[in-house]
N, CA and C atoms as a LAMMPS dump frame, in Angstrom:
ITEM: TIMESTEP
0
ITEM: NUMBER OF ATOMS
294
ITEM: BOX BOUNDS ff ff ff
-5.0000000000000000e+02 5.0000000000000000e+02
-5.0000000000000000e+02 5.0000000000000000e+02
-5.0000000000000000e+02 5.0000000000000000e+02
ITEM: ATOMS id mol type element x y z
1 1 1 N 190.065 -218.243 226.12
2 1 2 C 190.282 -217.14 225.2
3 1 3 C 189.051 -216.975 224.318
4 2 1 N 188.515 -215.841 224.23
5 2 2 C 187.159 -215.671 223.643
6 2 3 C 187.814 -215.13 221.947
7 3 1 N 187.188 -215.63 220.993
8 3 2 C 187.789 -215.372 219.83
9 3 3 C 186.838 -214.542 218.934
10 4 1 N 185.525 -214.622 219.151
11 4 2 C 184.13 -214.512 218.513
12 4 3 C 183.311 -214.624 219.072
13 5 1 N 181.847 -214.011 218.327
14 5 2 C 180.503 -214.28 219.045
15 5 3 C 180.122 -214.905 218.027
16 6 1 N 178.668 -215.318 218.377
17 6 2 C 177.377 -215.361 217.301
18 6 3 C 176.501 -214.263 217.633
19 7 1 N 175.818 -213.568 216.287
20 7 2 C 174.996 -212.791 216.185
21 7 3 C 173.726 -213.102 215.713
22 8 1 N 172.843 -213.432 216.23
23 8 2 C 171.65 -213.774 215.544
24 8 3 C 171.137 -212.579 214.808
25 9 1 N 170.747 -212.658 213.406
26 9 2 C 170.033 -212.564 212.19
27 9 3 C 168.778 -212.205 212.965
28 10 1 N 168.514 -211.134 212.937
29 10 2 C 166.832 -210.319 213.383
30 10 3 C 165.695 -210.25 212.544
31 11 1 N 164.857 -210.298 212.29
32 11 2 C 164.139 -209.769 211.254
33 11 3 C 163.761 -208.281 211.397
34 12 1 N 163.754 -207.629 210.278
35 12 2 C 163.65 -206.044 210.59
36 12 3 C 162.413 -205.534 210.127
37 13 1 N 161.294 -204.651 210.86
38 13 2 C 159.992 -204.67 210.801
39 13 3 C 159.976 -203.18 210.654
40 14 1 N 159.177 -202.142 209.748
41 14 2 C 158.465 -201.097 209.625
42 14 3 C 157.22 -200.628 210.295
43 15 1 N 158.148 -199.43 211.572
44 15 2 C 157.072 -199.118 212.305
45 15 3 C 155.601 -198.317 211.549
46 16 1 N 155.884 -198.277 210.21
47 16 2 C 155.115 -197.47 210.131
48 16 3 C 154.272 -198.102 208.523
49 17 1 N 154.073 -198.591 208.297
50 17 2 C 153.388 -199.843 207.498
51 17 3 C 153.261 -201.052 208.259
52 18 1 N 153.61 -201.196 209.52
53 18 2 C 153.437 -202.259 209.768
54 18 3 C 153.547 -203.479 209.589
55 19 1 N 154.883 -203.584 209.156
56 19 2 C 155.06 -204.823 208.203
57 19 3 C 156.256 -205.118 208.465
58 20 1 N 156.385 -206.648 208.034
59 20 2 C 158.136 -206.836 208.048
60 20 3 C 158.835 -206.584 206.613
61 21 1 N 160.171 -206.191 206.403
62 21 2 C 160.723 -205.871 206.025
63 21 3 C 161.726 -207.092 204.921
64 22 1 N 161.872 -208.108 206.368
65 22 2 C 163.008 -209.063 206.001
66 22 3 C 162.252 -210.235 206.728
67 23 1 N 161.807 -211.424 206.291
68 23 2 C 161.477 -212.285 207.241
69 23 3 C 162.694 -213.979 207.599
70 24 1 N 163.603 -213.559 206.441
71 24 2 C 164.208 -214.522 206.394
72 24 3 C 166.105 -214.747 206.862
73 25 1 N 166.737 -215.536 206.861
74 25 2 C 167.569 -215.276 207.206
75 25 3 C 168.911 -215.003 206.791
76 26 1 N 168.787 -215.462 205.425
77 26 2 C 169.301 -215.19 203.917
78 26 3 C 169.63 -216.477 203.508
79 27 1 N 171.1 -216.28 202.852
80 27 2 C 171.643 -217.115 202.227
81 27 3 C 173.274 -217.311 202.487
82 28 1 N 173.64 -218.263 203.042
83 28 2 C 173.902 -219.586 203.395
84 28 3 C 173.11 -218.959 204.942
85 29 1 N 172.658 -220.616 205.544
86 29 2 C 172.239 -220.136 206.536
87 29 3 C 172.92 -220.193 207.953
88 30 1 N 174.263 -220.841 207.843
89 30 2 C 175.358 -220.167 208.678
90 30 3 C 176.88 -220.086 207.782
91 31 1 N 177.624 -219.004 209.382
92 31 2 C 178.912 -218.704 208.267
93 31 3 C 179.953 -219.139 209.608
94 32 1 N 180.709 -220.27 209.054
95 32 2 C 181.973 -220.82 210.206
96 32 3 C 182.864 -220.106 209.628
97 33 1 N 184.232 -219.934 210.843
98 33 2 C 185.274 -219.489 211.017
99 33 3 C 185.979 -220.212 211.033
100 34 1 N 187.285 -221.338 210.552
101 34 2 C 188.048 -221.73 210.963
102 34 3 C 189.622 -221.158 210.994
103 35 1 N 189.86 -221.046 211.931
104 35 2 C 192.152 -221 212.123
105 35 3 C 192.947 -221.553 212.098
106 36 1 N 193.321 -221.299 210.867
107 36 2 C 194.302 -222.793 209.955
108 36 3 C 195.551 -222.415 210.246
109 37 1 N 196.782 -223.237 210.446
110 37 2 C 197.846 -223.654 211.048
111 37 3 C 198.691 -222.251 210.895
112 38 1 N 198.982 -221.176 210.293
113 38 2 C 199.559 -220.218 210.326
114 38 3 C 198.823 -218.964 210.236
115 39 1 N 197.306 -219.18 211.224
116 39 2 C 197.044 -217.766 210.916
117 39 3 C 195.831 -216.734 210.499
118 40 1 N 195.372 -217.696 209.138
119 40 2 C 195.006 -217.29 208.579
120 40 3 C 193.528 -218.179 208.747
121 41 1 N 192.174 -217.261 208.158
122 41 2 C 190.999 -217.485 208.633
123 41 3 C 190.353 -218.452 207.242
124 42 1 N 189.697 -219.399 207.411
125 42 2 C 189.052 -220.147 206.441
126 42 3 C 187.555 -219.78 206.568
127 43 1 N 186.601 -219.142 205.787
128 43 2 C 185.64 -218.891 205.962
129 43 3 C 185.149 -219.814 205.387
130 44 1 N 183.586 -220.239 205.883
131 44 2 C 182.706 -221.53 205.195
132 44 3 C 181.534 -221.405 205.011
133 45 1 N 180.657 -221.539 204.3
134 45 2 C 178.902 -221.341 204.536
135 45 3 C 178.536 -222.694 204.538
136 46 1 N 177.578 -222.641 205.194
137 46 2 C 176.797 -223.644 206.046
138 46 3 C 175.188 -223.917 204.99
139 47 1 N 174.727 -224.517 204.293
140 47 2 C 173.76 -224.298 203.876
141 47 3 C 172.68 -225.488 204.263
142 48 1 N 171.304 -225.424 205.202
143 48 2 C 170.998 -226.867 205.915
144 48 3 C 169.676 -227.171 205.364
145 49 1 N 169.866 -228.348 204.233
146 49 2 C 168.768 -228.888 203.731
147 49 3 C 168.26 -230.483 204.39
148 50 1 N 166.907 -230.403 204.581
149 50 2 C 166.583 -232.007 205.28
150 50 3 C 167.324 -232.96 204.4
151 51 1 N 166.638 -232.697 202.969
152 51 2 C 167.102 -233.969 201.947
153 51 3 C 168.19 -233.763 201.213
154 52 1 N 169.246 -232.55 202.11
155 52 2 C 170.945 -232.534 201.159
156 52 3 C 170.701 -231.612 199.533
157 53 1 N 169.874 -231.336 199.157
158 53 2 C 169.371 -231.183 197.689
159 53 3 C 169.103 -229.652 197.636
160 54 1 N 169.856 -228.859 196.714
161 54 2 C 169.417 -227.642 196.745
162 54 3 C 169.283 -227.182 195.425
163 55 1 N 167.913 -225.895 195.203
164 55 2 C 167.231 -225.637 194.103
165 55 3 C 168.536 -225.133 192.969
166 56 1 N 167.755 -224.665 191.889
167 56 2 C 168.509 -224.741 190.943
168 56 3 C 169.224 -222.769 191.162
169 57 1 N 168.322 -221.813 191.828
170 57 2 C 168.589 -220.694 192.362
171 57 3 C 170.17 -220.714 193.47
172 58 1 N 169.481 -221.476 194.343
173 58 2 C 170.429 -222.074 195.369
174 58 3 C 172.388 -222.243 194.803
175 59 1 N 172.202 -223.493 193.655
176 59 2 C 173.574 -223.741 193.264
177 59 3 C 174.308 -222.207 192.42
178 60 1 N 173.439 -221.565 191.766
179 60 2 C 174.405 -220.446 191.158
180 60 3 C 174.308 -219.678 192.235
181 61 1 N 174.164 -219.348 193.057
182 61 2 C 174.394 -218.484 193.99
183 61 3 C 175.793 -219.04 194.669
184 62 1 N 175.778 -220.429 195.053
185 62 2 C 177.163 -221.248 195.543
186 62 3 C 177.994 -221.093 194.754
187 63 1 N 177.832 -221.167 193.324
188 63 2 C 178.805 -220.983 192.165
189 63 3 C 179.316 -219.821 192.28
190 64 1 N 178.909 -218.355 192.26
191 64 2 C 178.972 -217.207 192.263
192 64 3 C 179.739 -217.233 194.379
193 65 1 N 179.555 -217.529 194.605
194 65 2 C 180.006 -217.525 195.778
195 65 3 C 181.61 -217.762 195.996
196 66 1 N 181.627 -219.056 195.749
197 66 2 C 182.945 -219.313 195.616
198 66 3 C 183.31 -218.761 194.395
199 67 1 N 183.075 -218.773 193.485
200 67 2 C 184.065 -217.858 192.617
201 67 3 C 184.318 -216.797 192.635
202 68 1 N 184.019 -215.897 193.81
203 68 2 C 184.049 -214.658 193.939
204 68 3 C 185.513 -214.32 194.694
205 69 1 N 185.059 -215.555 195.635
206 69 2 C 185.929 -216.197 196.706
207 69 3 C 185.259 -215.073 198.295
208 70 1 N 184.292 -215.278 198.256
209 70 2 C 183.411 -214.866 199.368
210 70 3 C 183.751 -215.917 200.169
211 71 1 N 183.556 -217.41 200.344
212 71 2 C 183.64 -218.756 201.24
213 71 3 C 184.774 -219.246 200.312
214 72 1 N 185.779 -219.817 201.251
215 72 2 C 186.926 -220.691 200.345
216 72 3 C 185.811 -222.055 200.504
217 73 1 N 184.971 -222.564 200.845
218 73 2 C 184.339 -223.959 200.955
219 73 3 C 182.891 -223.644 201.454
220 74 1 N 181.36 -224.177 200.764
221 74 2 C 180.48 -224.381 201.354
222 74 3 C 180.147 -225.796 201.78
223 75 1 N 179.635 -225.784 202.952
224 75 2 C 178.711 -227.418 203.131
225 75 3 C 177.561 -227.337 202.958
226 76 1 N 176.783 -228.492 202.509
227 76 2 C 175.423 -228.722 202.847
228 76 3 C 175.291 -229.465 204.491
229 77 1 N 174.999 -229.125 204.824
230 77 2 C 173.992 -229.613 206.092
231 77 3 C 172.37 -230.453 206.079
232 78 1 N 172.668 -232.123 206.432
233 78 2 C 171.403 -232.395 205.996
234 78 3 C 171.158 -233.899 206.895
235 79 1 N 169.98 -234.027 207.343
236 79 2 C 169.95 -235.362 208.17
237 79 3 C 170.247 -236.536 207.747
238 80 1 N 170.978 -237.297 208.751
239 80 2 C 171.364 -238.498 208.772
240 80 3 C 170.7 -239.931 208.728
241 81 1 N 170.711 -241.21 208.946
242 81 2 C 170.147 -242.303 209.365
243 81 3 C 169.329 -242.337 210.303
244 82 1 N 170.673 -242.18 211.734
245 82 2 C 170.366 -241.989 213.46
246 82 3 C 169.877 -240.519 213.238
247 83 1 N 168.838 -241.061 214.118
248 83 2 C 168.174 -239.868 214.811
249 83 3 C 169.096 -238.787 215.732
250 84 1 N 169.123 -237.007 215.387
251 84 2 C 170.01 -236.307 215.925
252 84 3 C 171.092 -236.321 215.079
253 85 1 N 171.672 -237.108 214.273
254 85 2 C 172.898 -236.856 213.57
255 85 3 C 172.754 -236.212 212.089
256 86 1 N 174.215 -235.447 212.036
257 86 2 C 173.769 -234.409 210.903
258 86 3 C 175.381 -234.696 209.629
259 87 1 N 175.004 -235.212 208.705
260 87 2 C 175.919 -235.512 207.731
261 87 3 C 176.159 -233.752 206.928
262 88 1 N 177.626 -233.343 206.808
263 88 2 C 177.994 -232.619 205.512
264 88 3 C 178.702 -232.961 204.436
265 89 1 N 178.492 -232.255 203.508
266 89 2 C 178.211 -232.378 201.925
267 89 3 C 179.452 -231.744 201.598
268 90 1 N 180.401 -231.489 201.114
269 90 2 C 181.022 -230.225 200.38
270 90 3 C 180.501 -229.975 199.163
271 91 1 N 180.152 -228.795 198.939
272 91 2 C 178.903 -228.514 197.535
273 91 3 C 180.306 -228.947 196.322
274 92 1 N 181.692 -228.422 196.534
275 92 2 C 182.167 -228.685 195.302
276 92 3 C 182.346 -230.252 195.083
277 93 1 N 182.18 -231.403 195.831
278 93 2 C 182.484 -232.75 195.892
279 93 3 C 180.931 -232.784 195.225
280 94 1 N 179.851 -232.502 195.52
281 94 2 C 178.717 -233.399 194.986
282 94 3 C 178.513 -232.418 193.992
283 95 1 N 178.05 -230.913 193.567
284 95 2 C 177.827 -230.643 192.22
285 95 3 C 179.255 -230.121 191.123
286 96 1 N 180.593 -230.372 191.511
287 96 2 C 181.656 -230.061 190.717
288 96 3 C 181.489 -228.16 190.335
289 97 1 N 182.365 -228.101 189.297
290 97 2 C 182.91 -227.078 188.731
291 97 3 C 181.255 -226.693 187.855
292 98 1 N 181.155 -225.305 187.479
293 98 2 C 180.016 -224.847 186.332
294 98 3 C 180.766 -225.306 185.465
C-alpha cells in the first residue's frame, strides 16, 4: 500500500539574472509522517546536526514551531560513537519549555 512520496527540495534559479534564488533547503531539514493508533497523523521535523547542538536562531524557530503546533515533536539528528549510526534528540527533552 503506497501511502506517500518524498519530494526533493529543488533549488530555484533565475533565468534571467542568472542566479539562484534559493540555495538551501530550509528549515527543519526533514518532515516525518507518523500513523498513530486511531488515525490520526503525527507530524515531526527532523533537524540533522553532526555535534546535536543548534544555534541560538535555530532553537526559537523550534520554539515558535511547536508552539504554533506546526510539528507535535522535533528531533535532532546527530552522529553516534559507531561509525554509520545516527542518535535522536527530542528538542523538548534536551532544551525544555521557553
Amino acid at each position: 500500500m503506497k501511502i506517500g512520496r518524498l519530494v526533493k527540495c529543488k533549488p530555484k534559479f533565475n533565468p534571467f539574472t542568472k542566479s539562484l534564488m534559493m540555495n538551501s533547503s530550509g528549515f527543519p531539514d526533514l518532515i516525518c509522517f507518523k500513523i498513530g493508533s486511531i488515525g490520526c497523523y503525527e507530524v515531526i521535523g527532523v533537524e540533522v546536526k553532526v555535534n546535536g547542538l543548534l544555534s541560538k536562531e535555530e532553537k526559537e524557530k523550534c520554539y515558535w514551531l511547536l508552539e504554533n503546533k506546526i510539528f507535535s515533536r522535533i528531533l535532532i539528528a546527530k552522529k553516534d560513537k559507531k561509525r554509520g549510526e545516527i542518535k535522536y534528540i527530542d528538542f523538548r527533552e534536551k532544551y525544555g519549555k521557553q
